[in-house]
Structures are given as structure tokens and as C-alpha cells.
N, C-alpha and C positions, 0 to 999 in steps of 0.2 A: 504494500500500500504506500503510495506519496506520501511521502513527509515534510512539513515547513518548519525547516530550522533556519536560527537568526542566530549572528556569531556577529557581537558586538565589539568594537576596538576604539581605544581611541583617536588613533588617524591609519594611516596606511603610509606610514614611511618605513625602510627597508630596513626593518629588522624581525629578530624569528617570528614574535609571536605575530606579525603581519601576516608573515611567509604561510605560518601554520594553519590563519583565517582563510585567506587566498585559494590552499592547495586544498583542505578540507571541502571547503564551497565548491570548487570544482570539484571535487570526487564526490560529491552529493550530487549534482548535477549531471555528472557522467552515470550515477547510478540510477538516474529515475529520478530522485527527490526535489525538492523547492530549496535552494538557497539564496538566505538574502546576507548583506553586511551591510551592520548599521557602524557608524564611524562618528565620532563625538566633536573630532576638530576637523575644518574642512583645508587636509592635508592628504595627497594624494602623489607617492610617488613609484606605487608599485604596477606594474600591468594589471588588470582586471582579467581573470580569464573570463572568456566568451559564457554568454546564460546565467552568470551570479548577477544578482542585481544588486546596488549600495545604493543606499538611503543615509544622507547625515541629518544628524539630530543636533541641532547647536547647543551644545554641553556650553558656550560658555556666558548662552547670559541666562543660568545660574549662579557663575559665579561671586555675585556679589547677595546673593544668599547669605547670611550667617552659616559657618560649616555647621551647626548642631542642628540645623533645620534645612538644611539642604539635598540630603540626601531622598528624606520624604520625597520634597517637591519637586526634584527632579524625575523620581523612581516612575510615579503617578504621572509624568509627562511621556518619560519615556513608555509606559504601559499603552497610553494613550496615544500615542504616536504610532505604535505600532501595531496594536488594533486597527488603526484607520488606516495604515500606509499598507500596509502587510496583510492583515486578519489575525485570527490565533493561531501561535506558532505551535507547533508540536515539543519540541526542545529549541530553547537560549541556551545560548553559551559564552559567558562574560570573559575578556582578557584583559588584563591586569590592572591592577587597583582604581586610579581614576575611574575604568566601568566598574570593576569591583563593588567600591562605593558608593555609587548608585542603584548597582540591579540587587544588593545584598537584600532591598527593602520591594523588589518589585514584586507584583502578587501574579506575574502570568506563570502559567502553567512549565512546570520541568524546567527551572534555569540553574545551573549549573556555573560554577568559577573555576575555569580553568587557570591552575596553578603553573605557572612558568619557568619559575626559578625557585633555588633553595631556600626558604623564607629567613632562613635565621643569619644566612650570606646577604642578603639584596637589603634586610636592615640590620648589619650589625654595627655595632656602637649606639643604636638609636631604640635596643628593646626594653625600654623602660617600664614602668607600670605605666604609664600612658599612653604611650606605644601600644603594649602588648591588651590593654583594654579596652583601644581602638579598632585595632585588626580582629581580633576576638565578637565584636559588634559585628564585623565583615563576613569572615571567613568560618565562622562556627552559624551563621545564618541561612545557609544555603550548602547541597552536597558541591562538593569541590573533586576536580581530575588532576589526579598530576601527569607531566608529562614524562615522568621516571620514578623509578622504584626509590630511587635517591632522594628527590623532589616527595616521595609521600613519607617516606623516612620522616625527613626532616620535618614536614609539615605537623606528623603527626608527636612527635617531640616534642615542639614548639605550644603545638595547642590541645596535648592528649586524649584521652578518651573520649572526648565529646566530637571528636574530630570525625566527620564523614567524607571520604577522602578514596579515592581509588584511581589507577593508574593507569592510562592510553597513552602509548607512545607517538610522539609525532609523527604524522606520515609523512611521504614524500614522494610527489607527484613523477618517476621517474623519466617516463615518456616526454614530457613538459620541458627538465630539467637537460636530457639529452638533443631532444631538438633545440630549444634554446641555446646550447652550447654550441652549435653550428650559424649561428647568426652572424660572428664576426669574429676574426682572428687578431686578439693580442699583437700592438705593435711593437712586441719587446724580443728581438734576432736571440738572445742567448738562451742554454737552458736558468729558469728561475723557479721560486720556493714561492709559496704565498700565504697570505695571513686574509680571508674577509670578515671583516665584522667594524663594528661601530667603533671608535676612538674613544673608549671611556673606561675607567678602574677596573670593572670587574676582567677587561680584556687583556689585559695587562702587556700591552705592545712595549713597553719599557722592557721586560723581561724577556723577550720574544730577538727586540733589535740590540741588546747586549749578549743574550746567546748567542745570536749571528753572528757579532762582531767577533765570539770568542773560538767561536766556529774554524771561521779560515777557508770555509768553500769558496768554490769559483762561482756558484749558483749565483743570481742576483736577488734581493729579495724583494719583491710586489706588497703593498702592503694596499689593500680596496677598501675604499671606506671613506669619511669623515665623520669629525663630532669635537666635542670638547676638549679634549687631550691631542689633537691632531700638530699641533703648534710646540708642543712638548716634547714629540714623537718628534716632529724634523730638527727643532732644534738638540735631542739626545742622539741624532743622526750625523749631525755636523761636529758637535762634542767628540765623539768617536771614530771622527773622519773615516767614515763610509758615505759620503751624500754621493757617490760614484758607482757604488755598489747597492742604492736602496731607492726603489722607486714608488714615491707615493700618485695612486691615482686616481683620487678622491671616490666620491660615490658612484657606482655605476645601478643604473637600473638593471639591468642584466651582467653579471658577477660571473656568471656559469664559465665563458671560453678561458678568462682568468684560470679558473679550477681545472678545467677541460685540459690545457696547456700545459700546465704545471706542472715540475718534474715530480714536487713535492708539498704538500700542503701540511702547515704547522697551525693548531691551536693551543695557545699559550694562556688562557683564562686561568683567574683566580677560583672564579664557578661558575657552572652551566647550568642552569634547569634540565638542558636535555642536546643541543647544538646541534641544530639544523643542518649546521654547514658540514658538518660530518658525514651526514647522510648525505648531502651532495657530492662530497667528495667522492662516496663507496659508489653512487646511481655514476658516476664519470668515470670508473676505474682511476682515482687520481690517487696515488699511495700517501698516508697520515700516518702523521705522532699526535699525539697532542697531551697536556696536562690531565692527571688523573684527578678531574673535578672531586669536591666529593657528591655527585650525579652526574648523570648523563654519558660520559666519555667511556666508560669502565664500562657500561651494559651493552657498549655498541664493540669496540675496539679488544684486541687481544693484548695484554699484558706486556709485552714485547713493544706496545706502542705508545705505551703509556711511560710517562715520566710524572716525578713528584711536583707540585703546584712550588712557584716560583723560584724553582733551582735551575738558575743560570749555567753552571756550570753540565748537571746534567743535560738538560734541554740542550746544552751546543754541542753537546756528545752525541746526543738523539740525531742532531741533524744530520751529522757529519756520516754514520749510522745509515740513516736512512738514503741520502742521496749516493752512497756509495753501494748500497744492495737495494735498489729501490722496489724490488719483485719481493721483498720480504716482508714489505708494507702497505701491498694490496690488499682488502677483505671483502669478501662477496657481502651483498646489501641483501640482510634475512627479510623474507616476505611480514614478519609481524612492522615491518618500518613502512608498508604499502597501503597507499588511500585505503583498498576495501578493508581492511581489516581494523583501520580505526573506524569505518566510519558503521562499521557493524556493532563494534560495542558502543559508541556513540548513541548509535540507535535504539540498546538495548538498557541505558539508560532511562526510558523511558518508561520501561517496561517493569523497571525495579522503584520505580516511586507510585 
């Protein structure tokens, strides 16, 4: 039977848990189903695939709500919104806190918070009793997915027994992934390593371009992306005189031939919820190491490919490792990481409320 499901985001700029709306919506839609994204800021830099429909909701003039009475009045809009724009969905599916915060209170049927990262990583330093009696209002109000066994670990640590919580792995559209990587061919002649992701702390490119340096390959290294730390990142580039050997190339909407190309693909994060790009890598045949999160990387990757979270020294080992036996560092991409199979427990969410 059709299903309408709505998988709410805050905007649609190029990072996972976008990736995860995006690829999700199409694998409902390639199966039969109704997918819609709703999106809170009207920010839009990912491709749409074909048949998902988006709807924005202007989350932001709520903002000048008082936060203790805001979350009400937006909840009741969005419900409302999406009755009229929509109808009644079958399953919602909220991504990360900002919708968090608002659908925790909404009354339509089946919505669910999907969990993206390791809660007690994404606010450490910051879990106070205030804090933690804030998120507790959120995330104990509604069943929650993580998208790793790590990610429900942690969650359910964090906010014990009361915690309704179970795990679907992010899919990854592979088909999608593969033709897109034929779109355009990398202007860069030599073999090179790459790094995609956002320019921010949890990613920890500082760790990633001092391994390199410690490294001594000939590889060049690709770093895809922009964000906050990007300026940090060039100038700990030119500190370490390699601005020769290190090419940053800001945001690409399409990332894929980068990875496609690659001799070698490095993930250097502090934590992952679950790392997208990983599974892009394995749908590309593109060989990886990356940091052993404490989620995500270890459920996907062999032991062998894993190094411990920001040791420099290791990690330039790993590299040097890796691009010199690069067939040691391929792994087939297991069917539980494929559209149908999340979108089957997704579906059967439904079925248990």
C-alpha cells in the first residue's frame, strides 16, 4: 500500500543528514511511496532527485517567539501546514535539533527523531542540568532512530531507560552515486588522497593535514568542502609548507568524481553518527582508512582500516599504508547500507506504534 512520508530538515545544504533526506525520498519514491521534504530555512544546495516534492515552512519568523513558548506555536503550524500542503502523512521523520525542537510537540501521527550523531560528542562540554533537561523535553518525547548501533549506545547512556530508540542504518543510493561520478572529471593530473566533508571541529582537518605532512607521500591531498575552520585549515597549510602539495576546493554540489578519482580517501573525524561518505566511498570502489569514531566507522570498515581518533602520528602511518597497498583497502558495500532495506524498517515503524 502507498505511503506518505515527510522527512523534515532544516535546509538542504551539503551535508549527511541532507544526503540521508534526499537519498531516503528517492528510494520511497522509486518504491511506490509519496515522498515529501519539508525544509525550515529557504536554503537549497543539494540536487532534488526527480518525484520528491519540498515544501518550506518559514521556521524563522518564529523566531522571535520566547524559546519556552515557541516550540508549541510552531509545532501547531507546522501540523497545520502540513495537513493542508500535504494531507496526513503516514510516518514524519525529524533531522536534527532545530526540527527536533519543534516536531518533539507535534500531534500528527508516527513522527519519529532521527538521531545523527553521538549525542554526548555533538554536546560535550555543554551537558549540564540545563542542557540535559532541555534535550530530555526533546528526545524522550517522541520514538527516536539512530543511525548506528554507536549512535543508540550513546543515546541511550545519555538518557537511559526511558529512552525509545532503535537503529537504521543510512542508506545509500548507489546507482545515483555511480552515475553521478561520471558527470565530470577532477582537474587534478597527479594520483591524490581526499578528505569530503564540512570544515568544522568535529572533522578535524587539522589532524588529517598534519598526518599528511608527517606522511611524506607523493599523493597530493584534495580537501572538498567549506565552512568555519576552512581559513584555519589553509593557513595550518602554509605553516607546514605544503600549500604545493594540498588543494582546497571549496564546496562542490557533486563531490562523487573527487571520491571516484581518488587513489585514497581519508576520514579523520573526532565522531560520526554514522559517515555517509564512507559508504560513498565503498558504492565507488574508492579504498579508506579513517578514524575509529566511537560510531559509525567500526560497523562499516575492517579493523585494518581503522586508526585511533586524533593520533597524528598513527593516521600518517595509515596513509602511507594505505597508498602503498591500496587493494588492501577496498571493502564491498553490504546490502543492509541499501535504500530498500532502510526504507523497509522505516516503514515498519509504523507498524510498531
Amino acid at each position: 500500500m502507498k505511503k506518505k512520508v515527510v522527512l523534515a530538515i532544516f535546509t538542504l545544504q551539503g551535508n549527511g543528514a541532507e544526503r540521508f533526506a534526499l537519498t531516503l525520498a528517492k528510494g520511497l519514491i522509486d518504491a511506490g511511496h509519496d515522498a515529501h521534504i519539508v525544509y525550515f530555512k529557504d536554503i537549497i544546495d543539494l540536487p532534488i532527485p526527480e518525484g520528491v516534492k519540498t515544501h518550506f515552512f518559514n521556521y524563522q519568523k518564529f523566531r522571535a517567539i520566547p524559546k519556552f513558548m515557541r516550540a508549541n506555536i510552531a509545532a501547531k503550524a507546522f501540523d497545520k501546514f502540513i495537513l493542508n500542503e500535504i494531507g496526513t502523512p503516514d510516518l514524519v521523520l525529524s533531522n536534527l535539533f532545530p526540527v527536533d525542537f519543534v516536531l518533539c510537540k507535534s500531534k500528527l501521527p508516527n513522527v519519529h527523531l532521527v538521531i545523527h550523531n553521538t549525542t554526548s560528542q555533538e554536546y560535550a562540554g555543554r551537558l549540564n542540568n540545563k542542557m540535559m533537561k532541555q534535550l530530555k523535553k526533546v528526545y524522550l518525547a517522541k520514538p527516536c532512530v539512530a543511525v548506528s548501533q554507536g549512535v543508540e549506545k550513546d543515546f541511550i547512556d545519555i538518557f537511559g531507560a526511558q529512552s525509545q530508540i532503535t537503529t537504521i542504518y543510512n542508506p545509500i543510493d548507489v546507482g545515483y552515486v555511480v552515475r553521478t561520478a561520471e558527470e565530470y572529471l577532477p582537474e587534478i593530473e597527479e594520483d591524490y588522497i581526499v578528505n569530503v566533508g564540512k570544515f568544522k571541529q568535529q572533522k578535524r582537518h587539522d589532524i588529517l593535514i598534519q598526518a599528511y605532512a608527517q606522511s611524506k607521500v607523493n599523493e597530493k591531498l584534495v580537501l572538498v568542502g567549506t565552512g568555519e575552520l576552512l581559513e584555519p585549515s589553509r593557513k595550518l597549510v602554509k605553516d607546514l609548507g605544503i600549500e604545493d602539495k594540498v588543494i582546497f576546493t571549496g564546496f562542490k554540489k557533486n563531490p562523487y568524481p573527487y571520491i571516484k578519482h581518488a587513489k585514497l580517501m581519508v576520514v579523520s573525524s573526532d565522531f560520526e553518527g554514522f559517515s555517509i561518505a564512507i559508504l560513498e566511498a565503498l558504492a565507488l570502489s574508492t579504498p579508506i582508512i579513517s578514524t575509529d569514531c566511537p560510531s559509525g566507522p567500526s560497523e562499516v570498515l575492517e579493523p585494518h582500516q581503522l586508526v585511533p581518533v586524533a593520533d597524528i602520528e598513527q593516521l600518517g602511518r595509515k596513509i602511507e599504508e594505505a597508498v602503498t597497498n591500496t587493494k588492501d583497502f577496498h571493502k564491498n558495500l553490504a546490502d543492509e547500507f541499501l535504500p530498500q532495506s532502510a526504507i523497509k524498517q522505516y516503514l515498519n515503524l509504523m507498524d510498531s506504534n
